[in-house]
Biopython code that builds the backbone (N, CA, C, O; Angstrom):
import numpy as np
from Bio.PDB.StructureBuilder import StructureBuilder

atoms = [
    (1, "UNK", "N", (6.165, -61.337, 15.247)),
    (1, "UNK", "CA", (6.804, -60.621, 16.343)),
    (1, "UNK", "C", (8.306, -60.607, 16.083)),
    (1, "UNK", "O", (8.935, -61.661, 15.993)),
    (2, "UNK", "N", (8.796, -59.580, 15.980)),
    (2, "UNK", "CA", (10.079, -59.512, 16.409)),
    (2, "UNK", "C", (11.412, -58.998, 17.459)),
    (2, "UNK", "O", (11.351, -57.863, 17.933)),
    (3, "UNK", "N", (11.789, -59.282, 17.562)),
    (3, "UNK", "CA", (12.586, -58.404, 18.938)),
    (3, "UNK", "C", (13.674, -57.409, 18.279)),
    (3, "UNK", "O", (14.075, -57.463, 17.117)),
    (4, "UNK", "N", (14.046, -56.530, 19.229)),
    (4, "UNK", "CA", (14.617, -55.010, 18.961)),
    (4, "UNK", "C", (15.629, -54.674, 20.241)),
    (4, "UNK", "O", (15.388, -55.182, 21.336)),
    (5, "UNK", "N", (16.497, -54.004, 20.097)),
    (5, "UNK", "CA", (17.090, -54.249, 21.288)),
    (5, "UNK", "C", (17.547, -55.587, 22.003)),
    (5, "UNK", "O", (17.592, -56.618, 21.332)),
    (6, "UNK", "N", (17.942, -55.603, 23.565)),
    (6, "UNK", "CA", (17.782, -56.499, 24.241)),
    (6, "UNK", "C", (16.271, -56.363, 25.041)),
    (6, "UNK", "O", (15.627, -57.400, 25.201)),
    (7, "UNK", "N", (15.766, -55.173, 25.497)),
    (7, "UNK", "CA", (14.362, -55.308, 26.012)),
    (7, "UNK", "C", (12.895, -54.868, 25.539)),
    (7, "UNK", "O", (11.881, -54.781, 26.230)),
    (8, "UNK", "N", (13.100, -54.555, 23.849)),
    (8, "UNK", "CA", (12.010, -54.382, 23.413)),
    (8, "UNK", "C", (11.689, -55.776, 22.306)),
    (8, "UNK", "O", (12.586, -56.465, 21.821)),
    (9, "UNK", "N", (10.086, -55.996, 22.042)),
    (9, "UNK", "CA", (9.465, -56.350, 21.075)),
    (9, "UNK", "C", (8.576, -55.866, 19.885)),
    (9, "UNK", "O", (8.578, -54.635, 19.869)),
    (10, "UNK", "N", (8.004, -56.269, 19.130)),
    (10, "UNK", "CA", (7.219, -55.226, 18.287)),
    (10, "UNK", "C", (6.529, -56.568, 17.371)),
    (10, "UNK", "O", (7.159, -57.506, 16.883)),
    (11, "UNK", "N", (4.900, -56.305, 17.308)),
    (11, "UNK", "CA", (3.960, -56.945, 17.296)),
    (11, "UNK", "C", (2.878, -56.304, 15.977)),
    (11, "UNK", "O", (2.227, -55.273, 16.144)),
    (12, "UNK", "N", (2.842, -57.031, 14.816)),
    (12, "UNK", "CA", (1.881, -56.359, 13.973)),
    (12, "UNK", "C", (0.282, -56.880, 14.699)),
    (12, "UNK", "O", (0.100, -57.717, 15.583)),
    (13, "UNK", "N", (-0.453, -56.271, 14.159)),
    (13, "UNK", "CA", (-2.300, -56.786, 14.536)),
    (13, "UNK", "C", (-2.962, -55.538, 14.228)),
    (13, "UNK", "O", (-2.658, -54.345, 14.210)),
    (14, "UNK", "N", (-4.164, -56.380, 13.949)),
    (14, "UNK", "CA", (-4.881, -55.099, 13.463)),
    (14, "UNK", "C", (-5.503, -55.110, 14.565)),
    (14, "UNK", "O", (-5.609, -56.070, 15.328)),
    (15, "UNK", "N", (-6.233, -53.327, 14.780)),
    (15, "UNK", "CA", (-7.218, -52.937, 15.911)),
    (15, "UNK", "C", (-8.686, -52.289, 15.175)),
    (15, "UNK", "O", (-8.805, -51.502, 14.236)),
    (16, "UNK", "N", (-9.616, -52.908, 15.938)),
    (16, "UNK", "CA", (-10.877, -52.236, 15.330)),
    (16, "UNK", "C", (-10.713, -50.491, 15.182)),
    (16, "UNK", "O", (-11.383, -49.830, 14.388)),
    (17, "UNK", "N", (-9.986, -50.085, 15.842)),
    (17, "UNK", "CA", (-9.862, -48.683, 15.811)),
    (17, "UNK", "C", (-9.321, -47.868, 14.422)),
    (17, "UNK", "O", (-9.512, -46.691, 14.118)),
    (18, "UNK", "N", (-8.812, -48.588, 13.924)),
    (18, "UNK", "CA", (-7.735, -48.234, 12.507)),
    (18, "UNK", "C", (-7.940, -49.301, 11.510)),
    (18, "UNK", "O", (-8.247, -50.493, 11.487)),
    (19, "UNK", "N", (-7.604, -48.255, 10.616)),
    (19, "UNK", "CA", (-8.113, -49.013, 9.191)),
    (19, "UNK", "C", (-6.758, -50.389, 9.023)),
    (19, "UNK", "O", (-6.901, -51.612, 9.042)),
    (20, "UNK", "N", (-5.597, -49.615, 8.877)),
    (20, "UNK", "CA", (-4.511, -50.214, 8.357)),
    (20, "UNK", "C", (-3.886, -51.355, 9.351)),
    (20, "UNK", "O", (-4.509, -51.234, 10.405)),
    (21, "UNK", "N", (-3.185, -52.128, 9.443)),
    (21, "UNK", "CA", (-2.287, -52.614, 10.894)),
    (21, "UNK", "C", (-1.585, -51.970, 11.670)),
    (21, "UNK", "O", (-1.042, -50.962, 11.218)),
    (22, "UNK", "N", (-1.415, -52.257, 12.773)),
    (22, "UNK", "CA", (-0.822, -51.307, 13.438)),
    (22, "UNK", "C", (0.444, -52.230, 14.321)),
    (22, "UNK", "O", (0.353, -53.457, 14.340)),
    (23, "UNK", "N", (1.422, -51.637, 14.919)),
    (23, "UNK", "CA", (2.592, -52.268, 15.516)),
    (23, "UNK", "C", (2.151, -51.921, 16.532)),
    (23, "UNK", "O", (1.518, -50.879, 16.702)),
    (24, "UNK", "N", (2.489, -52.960, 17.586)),
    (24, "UNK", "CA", (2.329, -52.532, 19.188)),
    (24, "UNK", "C", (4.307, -52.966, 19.468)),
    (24, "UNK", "O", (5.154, -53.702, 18.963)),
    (25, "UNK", "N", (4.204, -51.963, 20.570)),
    (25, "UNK", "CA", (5.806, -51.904, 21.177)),
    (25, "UNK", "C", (5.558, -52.539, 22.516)),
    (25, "UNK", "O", (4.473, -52.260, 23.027)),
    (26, "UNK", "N", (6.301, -53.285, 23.134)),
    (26, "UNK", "CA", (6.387, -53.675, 24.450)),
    (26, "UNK", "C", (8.286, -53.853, 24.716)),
    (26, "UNK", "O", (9.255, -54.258, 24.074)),
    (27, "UNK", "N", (8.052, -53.376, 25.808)),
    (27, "UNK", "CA", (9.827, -52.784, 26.647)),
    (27, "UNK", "C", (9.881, -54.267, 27.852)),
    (27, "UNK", "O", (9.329, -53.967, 28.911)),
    (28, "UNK", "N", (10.189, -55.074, 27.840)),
    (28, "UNK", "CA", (10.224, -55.840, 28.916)),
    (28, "UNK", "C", (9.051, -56.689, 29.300)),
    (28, "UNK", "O", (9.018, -57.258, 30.391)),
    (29, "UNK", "N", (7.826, -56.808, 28.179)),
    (29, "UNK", "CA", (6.540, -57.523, 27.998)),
    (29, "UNK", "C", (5.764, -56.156, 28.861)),
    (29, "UNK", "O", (4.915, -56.580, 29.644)),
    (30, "UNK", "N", (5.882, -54.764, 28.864)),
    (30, "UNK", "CA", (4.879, -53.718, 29.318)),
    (30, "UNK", "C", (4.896, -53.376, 28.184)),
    (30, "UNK", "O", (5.893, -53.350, 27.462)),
    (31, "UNK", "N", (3.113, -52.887, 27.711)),
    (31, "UNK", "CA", (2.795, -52.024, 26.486)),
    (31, "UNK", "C", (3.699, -50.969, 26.333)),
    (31, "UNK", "O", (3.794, -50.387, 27.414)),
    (32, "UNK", "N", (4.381, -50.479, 25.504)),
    (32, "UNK", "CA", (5.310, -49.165, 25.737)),
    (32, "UNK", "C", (4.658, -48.158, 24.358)),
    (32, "UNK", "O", (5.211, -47.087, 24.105)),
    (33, "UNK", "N", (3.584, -48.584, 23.628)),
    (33, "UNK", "CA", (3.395, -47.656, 22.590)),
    (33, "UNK", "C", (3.190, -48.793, 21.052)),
    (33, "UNK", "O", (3.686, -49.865, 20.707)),
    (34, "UNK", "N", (2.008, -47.658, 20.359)),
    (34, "UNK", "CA", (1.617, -47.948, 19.068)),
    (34, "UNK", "C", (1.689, -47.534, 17.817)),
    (34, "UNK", "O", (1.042, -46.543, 17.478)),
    (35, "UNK", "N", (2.453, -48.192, 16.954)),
    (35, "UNK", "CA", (2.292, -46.995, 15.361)),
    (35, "UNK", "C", (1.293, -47.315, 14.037)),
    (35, "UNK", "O", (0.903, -48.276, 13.373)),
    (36, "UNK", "N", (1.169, -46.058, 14.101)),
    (36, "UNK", "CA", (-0.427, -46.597, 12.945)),
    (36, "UNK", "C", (0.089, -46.017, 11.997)),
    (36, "UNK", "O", (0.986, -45.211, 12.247)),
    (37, "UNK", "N", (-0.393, -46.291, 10.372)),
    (37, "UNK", "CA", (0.177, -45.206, 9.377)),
    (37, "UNK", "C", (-1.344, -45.198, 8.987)),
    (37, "UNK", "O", (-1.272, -44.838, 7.812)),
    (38, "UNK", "N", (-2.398, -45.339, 9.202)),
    (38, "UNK", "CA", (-3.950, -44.370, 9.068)),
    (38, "UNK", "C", (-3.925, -43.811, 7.856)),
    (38, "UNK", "O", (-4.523, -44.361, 6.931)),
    (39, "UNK", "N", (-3.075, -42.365, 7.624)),
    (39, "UNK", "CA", (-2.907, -41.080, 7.535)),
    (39, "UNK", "C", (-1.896, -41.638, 6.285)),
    (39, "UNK", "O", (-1.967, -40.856, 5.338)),
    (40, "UNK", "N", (-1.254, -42.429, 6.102)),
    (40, "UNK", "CA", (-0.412, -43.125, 5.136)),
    (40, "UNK", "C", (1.231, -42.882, 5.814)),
    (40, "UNK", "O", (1.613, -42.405, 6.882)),
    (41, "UNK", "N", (1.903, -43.421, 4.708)),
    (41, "UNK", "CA", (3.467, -43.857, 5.719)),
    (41, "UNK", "C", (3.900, -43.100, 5.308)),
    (41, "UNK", "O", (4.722, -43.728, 4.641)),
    (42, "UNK", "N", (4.120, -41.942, 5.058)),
    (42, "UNK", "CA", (4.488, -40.304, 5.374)),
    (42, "UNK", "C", (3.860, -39.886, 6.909)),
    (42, "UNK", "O", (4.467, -39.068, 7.600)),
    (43, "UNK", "N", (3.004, -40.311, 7.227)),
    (43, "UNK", "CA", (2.530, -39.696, 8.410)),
    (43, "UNK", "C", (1.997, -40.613, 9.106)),
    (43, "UNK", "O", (0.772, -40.710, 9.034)),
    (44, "UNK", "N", (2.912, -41.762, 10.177)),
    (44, "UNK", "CA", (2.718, -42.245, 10.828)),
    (44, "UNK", "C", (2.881, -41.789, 12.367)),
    (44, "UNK", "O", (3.800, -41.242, 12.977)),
    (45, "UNK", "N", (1.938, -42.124, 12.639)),
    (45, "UNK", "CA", (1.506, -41.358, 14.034)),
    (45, "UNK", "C", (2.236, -42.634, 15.408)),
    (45, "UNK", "O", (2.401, -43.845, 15.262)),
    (46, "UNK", "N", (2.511, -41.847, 16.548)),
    (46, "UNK", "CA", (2.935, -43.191, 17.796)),
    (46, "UNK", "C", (1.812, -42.749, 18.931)),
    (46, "UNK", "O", (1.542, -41.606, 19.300)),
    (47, "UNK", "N", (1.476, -43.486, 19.191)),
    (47, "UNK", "CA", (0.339, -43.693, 20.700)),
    (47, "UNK", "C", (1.708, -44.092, 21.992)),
    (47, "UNK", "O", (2.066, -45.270, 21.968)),
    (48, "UNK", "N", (2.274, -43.359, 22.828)),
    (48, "UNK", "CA", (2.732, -44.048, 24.130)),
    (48, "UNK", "C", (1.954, -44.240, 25.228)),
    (48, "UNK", "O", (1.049, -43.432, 25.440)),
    (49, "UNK", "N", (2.130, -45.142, 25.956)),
    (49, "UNK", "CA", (1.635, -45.409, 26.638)),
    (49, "UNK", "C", (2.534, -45.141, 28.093)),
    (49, "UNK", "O", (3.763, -45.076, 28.075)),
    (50, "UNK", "N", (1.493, -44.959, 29.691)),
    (50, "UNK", "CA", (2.111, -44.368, 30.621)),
    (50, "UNK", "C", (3.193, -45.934, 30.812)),
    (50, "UNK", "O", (2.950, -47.060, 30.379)),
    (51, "UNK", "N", (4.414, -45.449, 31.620)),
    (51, "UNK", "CA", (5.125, -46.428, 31.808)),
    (51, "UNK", "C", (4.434, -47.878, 32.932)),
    (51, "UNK", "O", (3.215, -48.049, 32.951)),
    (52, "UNK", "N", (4.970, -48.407, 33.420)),
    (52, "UNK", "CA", (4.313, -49.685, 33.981)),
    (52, "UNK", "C", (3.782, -49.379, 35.552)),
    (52, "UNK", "O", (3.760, -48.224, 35.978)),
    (53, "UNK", "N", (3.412, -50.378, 36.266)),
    (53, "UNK", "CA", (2.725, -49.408, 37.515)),
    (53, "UNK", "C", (4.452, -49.790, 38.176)),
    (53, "UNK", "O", (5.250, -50.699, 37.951)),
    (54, "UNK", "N", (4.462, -48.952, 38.787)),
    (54, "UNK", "CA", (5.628, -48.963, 39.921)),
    (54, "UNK", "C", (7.038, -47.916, 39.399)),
    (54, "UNK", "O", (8.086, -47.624, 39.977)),
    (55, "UNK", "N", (6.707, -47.697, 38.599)),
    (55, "UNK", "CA", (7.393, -46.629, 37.519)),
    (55, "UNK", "C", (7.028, -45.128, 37.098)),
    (55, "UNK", "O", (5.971, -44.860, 36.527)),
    (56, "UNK", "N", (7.874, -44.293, 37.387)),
    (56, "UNK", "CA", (7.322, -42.913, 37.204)),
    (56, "UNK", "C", (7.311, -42.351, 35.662)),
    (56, "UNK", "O", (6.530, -41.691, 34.977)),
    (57, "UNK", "N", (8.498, -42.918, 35.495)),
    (57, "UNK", "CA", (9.521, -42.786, 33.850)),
    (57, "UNK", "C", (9.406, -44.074, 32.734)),
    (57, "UNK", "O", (8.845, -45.090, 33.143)),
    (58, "UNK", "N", (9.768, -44.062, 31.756)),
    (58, "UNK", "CA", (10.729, -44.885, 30.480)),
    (58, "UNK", "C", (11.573, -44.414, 30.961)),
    (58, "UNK", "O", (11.320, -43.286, 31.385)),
    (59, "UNK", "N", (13.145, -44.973, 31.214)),
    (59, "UNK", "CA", (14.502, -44.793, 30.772)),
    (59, "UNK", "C", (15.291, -45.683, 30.123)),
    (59, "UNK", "O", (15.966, -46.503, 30.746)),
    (60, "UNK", "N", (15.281, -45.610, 28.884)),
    (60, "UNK", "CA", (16.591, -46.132, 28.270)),
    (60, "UNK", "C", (17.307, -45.010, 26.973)),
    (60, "UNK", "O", (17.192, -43.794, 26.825)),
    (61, "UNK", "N", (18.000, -45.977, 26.241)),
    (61, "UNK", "CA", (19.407, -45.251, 25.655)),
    (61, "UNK", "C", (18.183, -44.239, 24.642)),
    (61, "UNK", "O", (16.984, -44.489, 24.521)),
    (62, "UNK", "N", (19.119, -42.825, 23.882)),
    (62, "UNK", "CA", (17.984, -42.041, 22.751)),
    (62, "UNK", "C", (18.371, -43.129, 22.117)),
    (62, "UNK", "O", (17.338, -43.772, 21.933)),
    (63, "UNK", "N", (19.487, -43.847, 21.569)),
    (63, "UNK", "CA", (20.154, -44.803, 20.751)),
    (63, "UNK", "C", (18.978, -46.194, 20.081)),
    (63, "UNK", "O", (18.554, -46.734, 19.060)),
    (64, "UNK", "N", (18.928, -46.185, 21.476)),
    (64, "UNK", "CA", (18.283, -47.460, 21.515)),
    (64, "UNK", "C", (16.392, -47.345, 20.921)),
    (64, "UNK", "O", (15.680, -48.002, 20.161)),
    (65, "UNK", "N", (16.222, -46.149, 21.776)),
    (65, "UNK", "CA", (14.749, -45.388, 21.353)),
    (65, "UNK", "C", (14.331, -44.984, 19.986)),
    (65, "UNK", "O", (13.243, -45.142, 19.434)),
    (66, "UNK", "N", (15.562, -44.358, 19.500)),
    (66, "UNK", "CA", (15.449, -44.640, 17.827)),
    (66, "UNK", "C", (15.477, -45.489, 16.661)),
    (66, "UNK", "O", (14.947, -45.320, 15.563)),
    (67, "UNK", "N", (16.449, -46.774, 17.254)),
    (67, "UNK", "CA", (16.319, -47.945, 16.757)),
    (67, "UNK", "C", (14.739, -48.648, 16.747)),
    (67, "UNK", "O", (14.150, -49.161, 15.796)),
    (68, "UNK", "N", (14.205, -48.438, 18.423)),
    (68, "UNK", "CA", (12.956, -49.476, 18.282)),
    (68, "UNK", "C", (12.173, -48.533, 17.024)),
    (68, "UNK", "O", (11.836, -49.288, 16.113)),
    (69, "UNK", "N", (11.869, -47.349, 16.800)),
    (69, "UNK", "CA", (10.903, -46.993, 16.553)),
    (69, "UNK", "C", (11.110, -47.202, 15.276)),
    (69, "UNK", "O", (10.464, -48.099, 14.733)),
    (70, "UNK", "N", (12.184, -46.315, 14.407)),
    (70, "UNK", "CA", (12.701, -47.159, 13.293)),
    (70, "UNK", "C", (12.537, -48.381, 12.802)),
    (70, "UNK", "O", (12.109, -48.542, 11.659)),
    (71, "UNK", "N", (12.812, -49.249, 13.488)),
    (71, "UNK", "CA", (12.712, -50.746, 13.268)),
    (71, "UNK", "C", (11.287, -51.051, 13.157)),
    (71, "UNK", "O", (10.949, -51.656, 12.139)),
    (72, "UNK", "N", (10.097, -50.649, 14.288)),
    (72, "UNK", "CA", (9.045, -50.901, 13.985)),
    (72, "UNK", "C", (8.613, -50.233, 13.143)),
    (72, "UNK", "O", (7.466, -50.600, 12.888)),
    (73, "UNK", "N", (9.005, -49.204, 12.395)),
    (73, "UNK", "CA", (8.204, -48.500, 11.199)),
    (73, "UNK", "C", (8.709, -49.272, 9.913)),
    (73, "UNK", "O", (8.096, -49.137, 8.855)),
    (74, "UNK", "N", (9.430, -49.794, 9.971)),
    (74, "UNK", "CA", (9.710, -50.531, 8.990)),
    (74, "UNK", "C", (9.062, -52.018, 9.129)),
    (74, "UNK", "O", (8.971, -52.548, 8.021)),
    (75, "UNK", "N", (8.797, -52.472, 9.725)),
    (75, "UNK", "CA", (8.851, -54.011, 10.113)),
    (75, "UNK", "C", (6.899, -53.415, 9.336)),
    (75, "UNK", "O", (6.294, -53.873, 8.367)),
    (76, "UNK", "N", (6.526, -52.365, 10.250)),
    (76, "UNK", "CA", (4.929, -52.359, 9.764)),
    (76, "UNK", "C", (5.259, -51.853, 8.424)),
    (76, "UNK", "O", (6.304, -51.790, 9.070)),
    (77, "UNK", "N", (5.376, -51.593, 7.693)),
    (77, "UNK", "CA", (5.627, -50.545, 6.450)),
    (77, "UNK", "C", (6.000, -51.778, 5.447)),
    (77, "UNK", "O", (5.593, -51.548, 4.308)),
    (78, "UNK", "N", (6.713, -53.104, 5.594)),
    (78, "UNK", "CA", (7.027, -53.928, 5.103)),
    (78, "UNK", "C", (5.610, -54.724, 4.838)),
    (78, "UNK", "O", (5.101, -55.169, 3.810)),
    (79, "UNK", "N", (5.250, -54.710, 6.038)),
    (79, "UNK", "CA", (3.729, -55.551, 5.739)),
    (79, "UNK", "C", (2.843, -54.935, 5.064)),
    (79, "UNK", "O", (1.699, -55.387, 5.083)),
    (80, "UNK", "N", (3.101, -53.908, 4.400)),
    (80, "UNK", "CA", (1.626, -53.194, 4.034)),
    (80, "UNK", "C", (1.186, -53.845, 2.346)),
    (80, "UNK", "O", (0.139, -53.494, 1.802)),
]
sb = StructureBuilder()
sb.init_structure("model")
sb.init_model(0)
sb.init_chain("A")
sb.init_seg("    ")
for serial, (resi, resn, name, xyz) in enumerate(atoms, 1):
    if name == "N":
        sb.init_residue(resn, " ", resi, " ")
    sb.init_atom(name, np.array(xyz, "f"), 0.0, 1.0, " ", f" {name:<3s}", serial, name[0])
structure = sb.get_structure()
């Protein structure tokens, strides 16, 4: 596990669903989304997930939104 930001994490594990490992994202310990590279790491795909109950939206920085995802494509892409 590593942390990203001040309120995200990012989690390798594999899922019976996918061949390869996959990263799970969490924003504040809520699921916030998954990246699989399946398809290979040219074409890694993201699963989001709806935001938490009491919440209509995600809002944070694009800044920050590009970092997590970045960061977790690498962090999984490292493990392969």
């Amino acid at each position: 596990m590593i942390e990203i930001e001040k309120n995200f994490t990012v989690k390798l594990c594999s899922d019976c669903d996918f061949k390869e490992l996959v990263a799970d994202i969490y924003w504040k310990d809520h699921p916030f989304g998954m990246l699989n590279y399946d398809k290979g790491p040219e074409n890694i795909e993201i699963e989001i997930y709806p935001p938490p109950e009491g919440h209509v939206s995600w809002n944070f920085s694009l800044k920050e939104y590009i970092n997590v995802l970045e960061t977790a494509k690498n962090y999984l892409l490292e493990k392969e």
